[in-house]
C-alpha positions as CSV (number, residue, x, y, z in Angstrom):
1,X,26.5,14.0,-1.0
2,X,24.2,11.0,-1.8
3,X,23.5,12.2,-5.3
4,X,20.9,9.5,-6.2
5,X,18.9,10.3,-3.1
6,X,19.3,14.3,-3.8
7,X,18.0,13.6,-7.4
8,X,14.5,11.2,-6.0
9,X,14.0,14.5,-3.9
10,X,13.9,16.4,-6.3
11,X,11.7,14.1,-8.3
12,X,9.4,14.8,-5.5
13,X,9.8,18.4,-5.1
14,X,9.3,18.8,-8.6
15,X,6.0,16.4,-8.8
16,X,4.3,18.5,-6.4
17,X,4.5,21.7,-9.1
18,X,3.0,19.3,-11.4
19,X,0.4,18.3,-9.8
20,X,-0.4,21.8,-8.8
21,X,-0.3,22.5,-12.5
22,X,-4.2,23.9,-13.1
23,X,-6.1,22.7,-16.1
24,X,-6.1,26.0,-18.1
25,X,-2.3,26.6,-17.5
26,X,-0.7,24.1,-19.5
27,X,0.3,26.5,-22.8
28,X,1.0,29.2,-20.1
29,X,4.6,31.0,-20.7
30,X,7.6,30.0,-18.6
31,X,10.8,31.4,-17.4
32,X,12.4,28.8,-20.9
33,X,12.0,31.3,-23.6
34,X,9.7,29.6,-26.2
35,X,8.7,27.0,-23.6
36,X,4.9,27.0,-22.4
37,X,4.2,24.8,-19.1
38,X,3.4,21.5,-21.2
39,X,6.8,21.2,-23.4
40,X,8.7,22.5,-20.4
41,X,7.1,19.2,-18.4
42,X,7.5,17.5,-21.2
43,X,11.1,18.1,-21.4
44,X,11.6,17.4,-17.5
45,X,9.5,13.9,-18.3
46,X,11.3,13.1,-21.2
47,X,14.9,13.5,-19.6
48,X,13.6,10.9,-17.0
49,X,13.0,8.4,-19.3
50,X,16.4,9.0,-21.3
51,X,18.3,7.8,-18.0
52,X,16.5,5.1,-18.0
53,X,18.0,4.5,-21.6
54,X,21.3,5.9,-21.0
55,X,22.0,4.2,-17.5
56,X,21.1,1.1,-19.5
57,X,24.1,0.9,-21.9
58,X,21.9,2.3,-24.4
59,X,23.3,5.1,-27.4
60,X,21.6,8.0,-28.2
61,X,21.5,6.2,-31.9
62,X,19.5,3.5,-29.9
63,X,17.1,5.0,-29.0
64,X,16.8,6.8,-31.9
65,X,13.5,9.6,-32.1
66,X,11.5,6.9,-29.6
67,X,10.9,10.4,-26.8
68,X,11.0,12.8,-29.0
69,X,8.2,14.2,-29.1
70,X,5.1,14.5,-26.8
71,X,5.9,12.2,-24.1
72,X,2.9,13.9,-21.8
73,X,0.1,11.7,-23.3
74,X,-3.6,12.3,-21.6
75,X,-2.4,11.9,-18.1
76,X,0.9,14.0,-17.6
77,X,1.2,12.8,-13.9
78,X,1.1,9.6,-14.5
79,X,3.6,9.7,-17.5
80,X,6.0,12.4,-14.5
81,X,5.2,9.7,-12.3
82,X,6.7,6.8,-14.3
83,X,9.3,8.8,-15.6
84,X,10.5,9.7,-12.2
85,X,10.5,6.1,-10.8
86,X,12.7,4.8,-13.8
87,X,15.3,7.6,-13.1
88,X,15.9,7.4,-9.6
89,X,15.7,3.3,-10.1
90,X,18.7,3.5,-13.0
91,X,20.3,6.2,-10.7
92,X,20.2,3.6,-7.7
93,X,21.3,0.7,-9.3
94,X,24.7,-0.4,-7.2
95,X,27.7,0.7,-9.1
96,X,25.6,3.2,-11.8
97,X,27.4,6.7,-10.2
98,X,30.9,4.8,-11.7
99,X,29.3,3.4,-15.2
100,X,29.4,5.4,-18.1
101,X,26.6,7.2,-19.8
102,X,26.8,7.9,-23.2
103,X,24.6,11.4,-23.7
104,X,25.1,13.8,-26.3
105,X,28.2,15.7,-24.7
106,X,30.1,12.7,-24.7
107,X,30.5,9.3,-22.3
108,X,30.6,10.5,-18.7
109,X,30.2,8.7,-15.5
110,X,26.6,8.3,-13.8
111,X,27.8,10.4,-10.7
112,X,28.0,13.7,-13.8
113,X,24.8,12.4,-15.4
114,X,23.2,12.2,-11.8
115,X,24.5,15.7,-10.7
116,X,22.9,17.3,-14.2
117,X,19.8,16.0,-13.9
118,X,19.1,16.8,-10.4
119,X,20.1,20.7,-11.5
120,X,17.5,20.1,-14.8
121,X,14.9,18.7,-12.1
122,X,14.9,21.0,-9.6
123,X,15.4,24.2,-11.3
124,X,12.9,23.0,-14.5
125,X,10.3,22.4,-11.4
126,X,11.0,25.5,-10.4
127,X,10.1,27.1,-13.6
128,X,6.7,25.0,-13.4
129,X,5.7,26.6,-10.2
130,X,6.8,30.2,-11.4
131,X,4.6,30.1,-14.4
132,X,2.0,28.6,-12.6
133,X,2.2,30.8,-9.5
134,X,2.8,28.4,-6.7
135,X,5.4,28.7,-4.1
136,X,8.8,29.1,-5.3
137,X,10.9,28.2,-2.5
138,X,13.0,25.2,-2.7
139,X,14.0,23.1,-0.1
140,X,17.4,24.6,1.4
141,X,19.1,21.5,1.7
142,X,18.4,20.7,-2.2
143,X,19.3,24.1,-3.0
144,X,22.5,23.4,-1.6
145,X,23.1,20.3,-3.2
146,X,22.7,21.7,-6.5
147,X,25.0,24.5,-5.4
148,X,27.9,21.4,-4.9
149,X,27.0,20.0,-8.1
150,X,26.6,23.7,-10.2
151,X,29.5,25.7,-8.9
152,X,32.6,23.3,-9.9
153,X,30.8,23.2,-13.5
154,X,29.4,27.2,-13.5
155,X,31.4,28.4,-17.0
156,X,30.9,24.8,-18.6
157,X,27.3,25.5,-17.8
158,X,26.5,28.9,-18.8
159,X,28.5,28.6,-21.7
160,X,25.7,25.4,-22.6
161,X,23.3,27.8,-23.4
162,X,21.5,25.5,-21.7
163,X,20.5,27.4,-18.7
164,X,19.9,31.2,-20.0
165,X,22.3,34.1,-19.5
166,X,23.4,35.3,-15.8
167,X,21.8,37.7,-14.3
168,X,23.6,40.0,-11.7
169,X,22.1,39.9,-8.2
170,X,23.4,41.4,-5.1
171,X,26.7,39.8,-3.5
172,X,24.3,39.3,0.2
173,X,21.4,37.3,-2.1
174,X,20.3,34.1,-0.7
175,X,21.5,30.7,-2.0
176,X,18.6,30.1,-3.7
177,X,18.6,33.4,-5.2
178,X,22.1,33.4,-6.3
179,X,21.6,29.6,-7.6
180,X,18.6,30.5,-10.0
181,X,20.6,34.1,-11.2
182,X,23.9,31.5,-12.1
183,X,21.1,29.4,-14.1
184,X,19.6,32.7,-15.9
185,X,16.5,33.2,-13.7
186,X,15.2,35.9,-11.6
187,X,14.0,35.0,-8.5
């Protein structure tokens, strides 16, 4: 799998939940316990930019509290948009899947890095369009590559806490339907 072109797709799948975001539904709930639609695009938005950090050689110490914080500003496509294009531009970067990343669970390679933030994109973008009540269906193909990337790492990830608890579904459920219940959502 070309995980640097998996992860720009789910960029795009994921901007098109946010700009079908309505007006009035930015401090809706989401599926992220204590997360309303704002901090959970925040969060998505603000992870973009830390590749762009951490695919640079920077430290977490580095960069210090610079995106903590509201990252949104007035326009929060525009600030998703920017985000987006200095991920998938560190991501792409010949040789970046082999360098090291130092992020907060330790120095890993970019090809790990990669692989978790296309799981945080497309299942975060998911959430979007859940609370917001636009189609949830992802893209089979990306489904499946998260699927690759998820089911090595399945313990190491629920045990995160990351993702929310498991939740039991029936051994004949879809992909996508199985991939969200490993990740603690209900389709």
């Amino acid at each position: 799998m070309d995980l640097p072109e998996a992860h720009a797709r789910a960029l795009t799948a994921t901007r098109a939940y946010v700009v079908g975001i309505g007006d009035g539904e930015w401090p809706d709930p989401t599926p992220d316990d204590d997360w309303d639609v704002r901090v959970l695009v925040n969060h998505i938005v603000s992870g973009n930019f830390w590749v762009g950090e951490l695919m640079g050689n920077k430290t977490i110490e580095e960069v210090g509290d610079r995106l903590d914080g509201d990252v949104l500003g007035d326009d929060p496509l525009a600030a998703y948009d920017e985000s987006a294009r200095i991920a998938a531009g560190a991501f792409s970067l010949p040789g970046a899947m082999q360098e090291l990343a130092a992020v907060s669970y330790g120095p890993v390679p970019g090809e790990v890095y990669c692989g978790h933030r296309l799981i945080d994109v497309l299942i975060h973008g998911w959430d979007v369009a859940k609370a917001t009540g636009q189609n949830t269906t992802l893209e089979p193909e990306l489904v499946e590559q998260v699927w690759a990337v998820v089911e090595p790492e399945r313990e190491m990830l629920q045990a995160s806490g990351a993702f929310g608890t498991a939740v039991e579904v029936p051994a004949d459920a879809g992909r996508q339907t199985a991939l969200l219940a490993v990740l603690g959502r209900r389709a």
